[in-house]
C-alpha positions as CSV (number, residue, x, y, z in Angstrom):
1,X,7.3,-13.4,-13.6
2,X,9.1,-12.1,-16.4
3,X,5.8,-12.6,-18.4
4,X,4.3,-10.1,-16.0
5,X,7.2,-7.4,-15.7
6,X,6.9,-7.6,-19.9
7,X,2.9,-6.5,-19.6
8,X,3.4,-4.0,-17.3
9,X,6.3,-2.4,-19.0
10,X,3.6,-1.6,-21.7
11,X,1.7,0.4,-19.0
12,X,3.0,4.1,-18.9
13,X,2.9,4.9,-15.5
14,X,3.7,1.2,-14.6
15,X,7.0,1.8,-16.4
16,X,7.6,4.9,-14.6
17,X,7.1,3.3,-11.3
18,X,9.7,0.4,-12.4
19,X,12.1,3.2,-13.2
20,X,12.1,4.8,-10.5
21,X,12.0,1.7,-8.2
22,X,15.4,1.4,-10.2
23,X,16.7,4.4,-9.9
24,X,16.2,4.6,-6.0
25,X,18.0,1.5,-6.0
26,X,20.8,2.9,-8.3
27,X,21.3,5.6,-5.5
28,X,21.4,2.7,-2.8
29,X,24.1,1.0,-4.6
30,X,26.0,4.2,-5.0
31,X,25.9,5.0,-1.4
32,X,27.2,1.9,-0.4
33,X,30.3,1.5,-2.0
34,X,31.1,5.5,-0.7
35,X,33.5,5.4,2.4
36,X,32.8,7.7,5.3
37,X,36.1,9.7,6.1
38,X,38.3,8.8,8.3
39,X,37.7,4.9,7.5
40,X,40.3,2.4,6.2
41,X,38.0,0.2,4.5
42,X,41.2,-2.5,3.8
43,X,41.7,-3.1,7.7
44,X,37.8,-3.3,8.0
45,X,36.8,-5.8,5.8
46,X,38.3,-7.9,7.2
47,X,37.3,-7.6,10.3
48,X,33.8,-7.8,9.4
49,X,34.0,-10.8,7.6
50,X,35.0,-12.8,10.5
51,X,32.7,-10.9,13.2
52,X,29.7,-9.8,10.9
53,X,29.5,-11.8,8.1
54,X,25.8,-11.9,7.6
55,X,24.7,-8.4,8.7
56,X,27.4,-7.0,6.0
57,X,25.3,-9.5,3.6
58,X,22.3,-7.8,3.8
59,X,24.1,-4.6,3.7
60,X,25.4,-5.4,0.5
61,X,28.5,-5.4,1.3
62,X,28.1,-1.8,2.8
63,X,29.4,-2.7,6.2
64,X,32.7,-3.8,5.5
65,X,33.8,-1.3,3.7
66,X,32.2,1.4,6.1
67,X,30.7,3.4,3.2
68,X,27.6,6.2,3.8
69,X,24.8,3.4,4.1
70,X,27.0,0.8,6.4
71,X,23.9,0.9,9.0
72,X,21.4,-0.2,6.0
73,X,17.9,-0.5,7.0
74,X,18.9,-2.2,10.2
75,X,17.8,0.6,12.6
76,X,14.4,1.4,10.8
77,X,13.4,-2.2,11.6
78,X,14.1,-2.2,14.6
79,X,12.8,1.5,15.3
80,X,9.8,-0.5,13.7
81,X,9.9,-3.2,15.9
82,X,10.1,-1.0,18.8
83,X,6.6,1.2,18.0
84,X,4.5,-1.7,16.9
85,X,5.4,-3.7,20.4
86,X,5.1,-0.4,22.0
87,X,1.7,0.2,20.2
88,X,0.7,-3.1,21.8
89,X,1.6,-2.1,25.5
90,X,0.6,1.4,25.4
91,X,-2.9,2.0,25.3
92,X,-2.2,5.8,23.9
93,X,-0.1,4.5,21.2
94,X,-2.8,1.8,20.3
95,X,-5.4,4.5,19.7
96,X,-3.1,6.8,17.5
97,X,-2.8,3.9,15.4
98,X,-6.4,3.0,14.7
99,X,-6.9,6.9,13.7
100,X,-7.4,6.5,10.0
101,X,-4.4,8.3,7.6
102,X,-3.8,11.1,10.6
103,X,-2.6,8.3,12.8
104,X,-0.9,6.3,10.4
105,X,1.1,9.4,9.7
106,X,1.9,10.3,13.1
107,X,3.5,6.6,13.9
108,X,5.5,6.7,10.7
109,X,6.6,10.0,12.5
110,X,7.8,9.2,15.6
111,X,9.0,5.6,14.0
112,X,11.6,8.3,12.1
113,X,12.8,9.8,15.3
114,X,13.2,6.4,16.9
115,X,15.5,5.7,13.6
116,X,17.4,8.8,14.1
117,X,18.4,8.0,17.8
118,X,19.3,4.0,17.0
119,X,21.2,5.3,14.0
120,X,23.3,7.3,16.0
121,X,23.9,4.2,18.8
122,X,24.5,2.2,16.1
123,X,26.9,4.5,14.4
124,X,29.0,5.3,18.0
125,X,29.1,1.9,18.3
126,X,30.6,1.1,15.2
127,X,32.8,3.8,15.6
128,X,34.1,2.2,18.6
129,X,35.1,-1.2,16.8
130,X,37.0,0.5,14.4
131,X,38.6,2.6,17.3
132,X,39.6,-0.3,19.3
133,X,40.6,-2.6,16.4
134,X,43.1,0.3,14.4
135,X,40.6,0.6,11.5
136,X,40.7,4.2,11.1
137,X,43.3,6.5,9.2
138,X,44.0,9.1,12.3
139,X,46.1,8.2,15.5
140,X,46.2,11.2,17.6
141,X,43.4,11.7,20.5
142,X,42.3,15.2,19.1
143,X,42.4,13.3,15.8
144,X,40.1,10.1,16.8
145,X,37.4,12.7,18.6
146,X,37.0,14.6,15.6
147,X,36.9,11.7,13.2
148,X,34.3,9.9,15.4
149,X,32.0,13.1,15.1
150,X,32.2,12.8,11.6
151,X,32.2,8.9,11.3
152,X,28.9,8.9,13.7
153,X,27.2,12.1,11.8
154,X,28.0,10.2,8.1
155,X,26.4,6.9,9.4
156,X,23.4,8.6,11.1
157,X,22.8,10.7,8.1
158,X,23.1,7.7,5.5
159,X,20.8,5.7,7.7
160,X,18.1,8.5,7.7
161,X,18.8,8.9,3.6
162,X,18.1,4.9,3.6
163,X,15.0,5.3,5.0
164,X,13.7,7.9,3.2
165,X,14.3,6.4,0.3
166,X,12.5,3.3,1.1
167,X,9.6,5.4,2.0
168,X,10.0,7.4,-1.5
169,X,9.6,3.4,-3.2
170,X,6.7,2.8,-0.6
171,X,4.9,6.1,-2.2
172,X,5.6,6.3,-6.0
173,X,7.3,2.8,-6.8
174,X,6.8,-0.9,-7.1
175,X,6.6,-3.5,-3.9
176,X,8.0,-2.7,-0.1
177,X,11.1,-0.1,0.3
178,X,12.9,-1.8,3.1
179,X,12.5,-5.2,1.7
180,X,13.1,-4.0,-1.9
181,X,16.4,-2.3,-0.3
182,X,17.6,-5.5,1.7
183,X,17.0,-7.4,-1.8
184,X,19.3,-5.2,-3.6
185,X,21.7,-5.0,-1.1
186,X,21.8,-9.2,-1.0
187,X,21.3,-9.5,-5.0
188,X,24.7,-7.5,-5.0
189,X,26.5,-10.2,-3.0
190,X,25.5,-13.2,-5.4
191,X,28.7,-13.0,-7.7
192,X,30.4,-13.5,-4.1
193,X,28.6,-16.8,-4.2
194,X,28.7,-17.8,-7.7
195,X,32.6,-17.1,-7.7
196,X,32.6,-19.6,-4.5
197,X,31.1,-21.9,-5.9
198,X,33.1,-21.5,-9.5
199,X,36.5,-21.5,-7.5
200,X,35.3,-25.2,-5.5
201,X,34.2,-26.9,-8.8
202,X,37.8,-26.3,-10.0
203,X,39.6,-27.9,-6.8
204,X,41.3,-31.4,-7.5
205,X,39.0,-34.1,-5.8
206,X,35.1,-35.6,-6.9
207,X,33.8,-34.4,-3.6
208,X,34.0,-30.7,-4.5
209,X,32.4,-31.4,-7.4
210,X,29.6,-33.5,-5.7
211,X,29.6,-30.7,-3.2
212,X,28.4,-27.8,-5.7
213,X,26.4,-29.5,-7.7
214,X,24.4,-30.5,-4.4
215,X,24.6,-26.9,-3.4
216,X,22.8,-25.6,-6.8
217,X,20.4,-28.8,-6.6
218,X,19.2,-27.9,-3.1
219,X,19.2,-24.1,-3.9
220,X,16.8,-24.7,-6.9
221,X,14.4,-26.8,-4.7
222,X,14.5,-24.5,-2.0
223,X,13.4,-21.6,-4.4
224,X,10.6,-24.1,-5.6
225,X,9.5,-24.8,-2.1
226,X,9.4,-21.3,-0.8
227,X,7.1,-20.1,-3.9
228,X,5.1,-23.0,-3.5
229,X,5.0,-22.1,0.1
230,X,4.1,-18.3,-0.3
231,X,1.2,-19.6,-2.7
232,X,-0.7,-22.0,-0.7
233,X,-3.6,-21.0,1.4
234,X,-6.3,-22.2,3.1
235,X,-10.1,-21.7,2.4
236,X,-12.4,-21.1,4.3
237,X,-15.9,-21.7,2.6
238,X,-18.5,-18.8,3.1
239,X,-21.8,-18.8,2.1
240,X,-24.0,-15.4,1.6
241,X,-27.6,-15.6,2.4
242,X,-29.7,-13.7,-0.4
243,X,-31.5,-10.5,-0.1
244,X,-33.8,-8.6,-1.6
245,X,-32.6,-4.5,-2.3
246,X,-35.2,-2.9,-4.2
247,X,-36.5,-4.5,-7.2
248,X,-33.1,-6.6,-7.3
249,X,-31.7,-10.0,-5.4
250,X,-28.3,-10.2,-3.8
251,X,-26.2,-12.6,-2.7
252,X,-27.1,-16.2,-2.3
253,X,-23.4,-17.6,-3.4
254,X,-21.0,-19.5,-1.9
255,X,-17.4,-18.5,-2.0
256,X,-14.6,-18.5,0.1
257,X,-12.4,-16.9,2.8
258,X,-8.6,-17.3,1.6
259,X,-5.9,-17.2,4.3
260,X,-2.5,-17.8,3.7
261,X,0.2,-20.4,4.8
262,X,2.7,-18.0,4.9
263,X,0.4,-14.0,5.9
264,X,3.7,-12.1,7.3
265,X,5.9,-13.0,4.4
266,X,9.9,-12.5,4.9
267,X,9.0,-9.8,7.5
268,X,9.4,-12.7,10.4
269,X,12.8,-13.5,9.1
270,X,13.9,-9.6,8.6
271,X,13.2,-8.8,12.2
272,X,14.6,-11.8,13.8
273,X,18.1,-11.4,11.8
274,X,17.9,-7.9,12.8
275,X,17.5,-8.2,16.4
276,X,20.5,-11.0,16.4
277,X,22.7,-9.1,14.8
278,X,23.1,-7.0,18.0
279,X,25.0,-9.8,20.2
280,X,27.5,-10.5,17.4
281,X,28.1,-6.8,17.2
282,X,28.6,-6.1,20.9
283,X,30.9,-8.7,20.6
284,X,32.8,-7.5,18.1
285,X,33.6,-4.8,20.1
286,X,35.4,-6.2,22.8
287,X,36.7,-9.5,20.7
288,X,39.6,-10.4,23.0
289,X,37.8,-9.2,26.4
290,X,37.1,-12.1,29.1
291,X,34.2,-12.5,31.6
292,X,30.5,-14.4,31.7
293,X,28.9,-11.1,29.6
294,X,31.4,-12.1,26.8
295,X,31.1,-16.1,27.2
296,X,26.9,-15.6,26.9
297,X,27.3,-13.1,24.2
298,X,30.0,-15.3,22.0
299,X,27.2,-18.1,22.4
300,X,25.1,-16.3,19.8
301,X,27.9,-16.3,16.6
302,X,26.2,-17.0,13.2
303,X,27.0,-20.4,12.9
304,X,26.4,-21.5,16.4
305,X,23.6,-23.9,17.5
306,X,22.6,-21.4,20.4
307,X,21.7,-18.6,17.5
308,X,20.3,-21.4,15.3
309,X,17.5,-22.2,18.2
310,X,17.2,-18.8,19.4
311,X,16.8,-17.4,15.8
312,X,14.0,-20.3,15.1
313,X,12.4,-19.7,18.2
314,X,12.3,-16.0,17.2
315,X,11.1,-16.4,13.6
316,X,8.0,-17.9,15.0
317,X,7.4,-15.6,17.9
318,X,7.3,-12.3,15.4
319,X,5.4,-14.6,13.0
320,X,2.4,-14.9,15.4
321,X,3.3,-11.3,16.2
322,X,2.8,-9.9,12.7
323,X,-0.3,-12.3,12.1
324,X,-1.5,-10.6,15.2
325,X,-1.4,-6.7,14.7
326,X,-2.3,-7.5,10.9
327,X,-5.3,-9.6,11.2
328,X,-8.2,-8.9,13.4
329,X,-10.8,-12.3,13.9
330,X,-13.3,-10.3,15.7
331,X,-13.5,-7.5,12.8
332,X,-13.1,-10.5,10.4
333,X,-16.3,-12.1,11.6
334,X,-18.0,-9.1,12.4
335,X,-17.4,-8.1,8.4
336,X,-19.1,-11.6,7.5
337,X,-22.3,-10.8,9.7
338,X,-22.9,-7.3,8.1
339,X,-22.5,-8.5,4.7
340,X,-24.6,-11.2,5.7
341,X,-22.0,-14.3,5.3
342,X,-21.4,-17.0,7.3
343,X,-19.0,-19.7,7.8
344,X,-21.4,-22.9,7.8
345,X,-22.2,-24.9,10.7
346,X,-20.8,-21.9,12.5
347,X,-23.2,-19.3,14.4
348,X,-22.3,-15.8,13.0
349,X,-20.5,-13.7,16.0
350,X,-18.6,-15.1,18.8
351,X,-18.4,-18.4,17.7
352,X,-17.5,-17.7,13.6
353,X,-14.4,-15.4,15.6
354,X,-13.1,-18.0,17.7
355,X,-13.1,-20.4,14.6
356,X,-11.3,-17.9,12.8
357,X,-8.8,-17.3,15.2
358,X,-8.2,-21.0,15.8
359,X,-7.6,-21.4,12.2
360,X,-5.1,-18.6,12.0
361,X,-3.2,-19.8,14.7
362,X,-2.6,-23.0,13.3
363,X,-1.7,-21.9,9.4
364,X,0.4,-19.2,11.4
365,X,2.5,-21.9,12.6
366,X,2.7,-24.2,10.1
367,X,3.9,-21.1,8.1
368,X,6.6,-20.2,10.9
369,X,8.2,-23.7,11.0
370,X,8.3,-23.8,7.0
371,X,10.2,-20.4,7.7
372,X,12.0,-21.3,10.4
373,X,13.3,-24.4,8.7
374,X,14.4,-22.9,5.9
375,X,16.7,-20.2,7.3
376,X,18.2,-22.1,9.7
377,X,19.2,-25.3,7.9
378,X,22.0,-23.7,6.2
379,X,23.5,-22.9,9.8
380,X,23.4,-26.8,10.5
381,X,24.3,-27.5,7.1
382,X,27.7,-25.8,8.4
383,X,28.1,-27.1,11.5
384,X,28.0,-30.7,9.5
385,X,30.6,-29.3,6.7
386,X,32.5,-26.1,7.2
387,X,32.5,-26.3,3.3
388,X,28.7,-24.9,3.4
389,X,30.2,-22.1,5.7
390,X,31.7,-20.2,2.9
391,X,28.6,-19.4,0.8
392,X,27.4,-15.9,1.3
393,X,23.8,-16.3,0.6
394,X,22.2,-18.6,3.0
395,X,18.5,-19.6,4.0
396,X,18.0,-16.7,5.5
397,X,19.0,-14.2,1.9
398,X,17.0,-16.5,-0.5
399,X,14.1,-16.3,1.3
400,X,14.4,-12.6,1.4
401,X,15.5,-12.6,-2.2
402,X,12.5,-15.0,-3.2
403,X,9.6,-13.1,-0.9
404,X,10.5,-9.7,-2.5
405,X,10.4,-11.2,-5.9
406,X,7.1,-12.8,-5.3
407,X,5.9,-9.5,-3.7
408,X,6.8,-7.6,-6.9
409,X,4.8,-10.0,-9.3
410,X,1.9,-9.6,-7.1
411,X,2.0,-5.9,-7.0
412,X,2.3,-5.5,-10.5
413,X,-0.8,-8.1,-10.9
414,X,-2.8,-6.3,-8.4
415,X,-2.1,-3.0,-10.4
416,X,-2.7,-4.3,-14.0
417,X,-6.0,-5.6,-13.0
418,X,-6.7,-2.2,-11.3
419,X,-6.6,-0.8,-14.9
420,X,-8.3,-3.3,-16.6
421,X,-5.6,-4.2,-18.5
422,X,-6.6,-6.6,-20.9
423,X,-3.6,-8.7,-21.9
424,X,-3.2,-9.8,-18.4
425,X,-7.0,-10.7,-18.0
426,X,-6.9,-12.7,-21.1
């Protein structure tokens, strides 16, 4: 990895693209530790620690101290989510998408909108828990009104900067905005952690001990595992029948069709944290209110077993999803006939398509339940000890953390060998 950022360092407009992948991030971080008006950020952090604990993690700590980018990137995913489901549903929608660069560009449009109006539910609702839980620095009614336009119209507006400047790293710097935004924000967290983990060592008592050094043990394998995870594939063989083009012979090889064990990446895990979130934060609302609305909602706290199945149920539904809208088995087959290829012992057409798509379904869930089990061990890893309750970067973060990492080195490959470069090809 570091081998590779060195190379491409040496590339001029490489470097240019690091540094301002780095400076967008820079602007991140300085927008997050910026309190809206009318906030007392002492009174809210903590609150959010005991209510939303994990959402402020992959805010970088933005959320509980109710700075400019408190939302994060949170309602752009699911402004995201919404289109691409709706994109399934909606025949209209499923055309404009299939339009080439015009329609590509008119999604990413009305995916902005969608941001704008979730941004400003989100914010209101925020606004609400820190009206109902004394968080805010004015007491009078005219006071609270005005305060809440400006709390809502700060939160909205930072949201809508977050997502621009993801889309200014999607266009002219390194690797995915959003997920190079979430890793920031969770990178930012990990002397929280290390602190932890420092202050535990130090208690009186060989079980502290024991426990730490089983933490870092288990934290280095599960880096080793997801890597190994993100890199394994399966191949499909594929053999090209020959051809005659003028005075010259094509084809006649045998190669193969690479599909990986893990296609959607940390996306799975992104949307399904996002989407659970919401519970916690109704919740956190109304934290002392009574009733069967509350007793269902309070089922679905971060460290419960209900959100532990519901969130690993989730992780492989969106997984499927993503593999889905991304990868098409039809075109996939249809790509082989015309180029003349074929999968052997497979009939090109119908039959090489329902292979495929066989085959995708099962490395989609083998994929999914490596995922899944991943991010949700931590959670039963605290149920077991409420020791493994206090670390702030669970499953969930280093798979993030490790997926964007992974997603940078392969960008940077992809882009070296674009240019030929010759001390990465040797």
């Amino acid at each position: 990895m570091f081998e590779t950022i060195k190379n491409a360092w040496k590339i001029v407009d490489l470097r240019k693209k690091i540094l301002f992948t780095l400076f967008i991030l820079l602007i991140f971080r300085i927008g997050s530790v910026i309190t809206v008006p009318f906030v007392d950020p002492n009174e809210l952090q903590s609150g959010v620690n005991q209510t939303l604990g994990m959402l402020a993690t992959l805010t970088g700590g933005a959320l509980e101290y109710g700075t400019l980018f408190a939302l994060g990137v949170a309602p752009y995913i699911n402004s995201s989510i919404i289109l691409q489901l709706l994109c399934v549903a909606i025949p209209a929608l499923e055309r404009l998408s299939k339009e080439g660069e015009e329609g590509r560009k008119k999604i990413a449009q009305l995916t902005r909108y969608i941001t704008i109006v979730l941004a400003m539910i989100q914010g209101t609702a925020y606004y609400i828990y820190m009206a109902a839980n004394r968080m805010l620095t004015v007491s009078t009614t005219g006071a609270k009104w005005f305060a809440g336009f400006v709390v809502v119209l700060s939160l909205t507006a930072g949201s809508a900067l977050v997502m621009w400047l993801g889309e200014q790293i999607d266009e002219k710097g390194i690797g995915n905005g959003i997920s190079m935004i979430l890793f920031a924000g969770i990178i930012s967290r990990a002397d929280n952690a290390l602190e932890t983990l420092i202050a535990w060592f130090k208690i009186p008592g060989a079980q502290y001990k024991v426990a730490v050094i089983a933490i870092v043990v288990v934290f280095l394998l599960v880096i080793a595992f997801i890597v190994w995870m993100s890199n394994a594939e399966r191949r499909l063989p594929v053999q090209y029948a020959k051809r005659v083009v003028g005075r010259k012979m094509y084809g006649g090889q045998n190669t193969h069709l690479p599909i990986k064990v893990n296609m959607s990446g940390v996306m799975p895990i992104i949307f399904a944290s996002s989407i659970l979130m919401l519970p916690t934060m109704i919740r956190s609302f109304a934290p002392n209110a009574k009733g069967w609305f509350f007793k269902v909602l309070d089922l679905f706290t971060t460290q419960g077993s209900m959100y532990a199945v519901i969130y690993f149920a989730m992780i492989i539904a969106f997984a499927y999803f993503y593999t889905t809208i991304q990868y098409n088995p039809v075109e996939m087959a249809n790509n082989l006939r015309k180029n003349s290829g074929s999968i052997p012992g497979l009939r090109p057409g119908k039959p090489t398509a329902d292979f495929i798509k066989k085959v995708l379904s099962r490395i989609t869930l083998i994929g999914a339940l490596l995922l899944s089990v991943i991010a949700v061990g931590p959670i039963f890893f605290s149920m077991i000890s409420p020791v493994f309750s206090t670390v702030s970067i669970g499953g969930t973060s280093v798979i993030i953390i490790v997926g964007v990492a992974l997603d940078i080195v392969n960008n940077l490959e992809s882009q070296m060998m674009m240019r030929h470069y010759k001390g990465f090809l040797d």
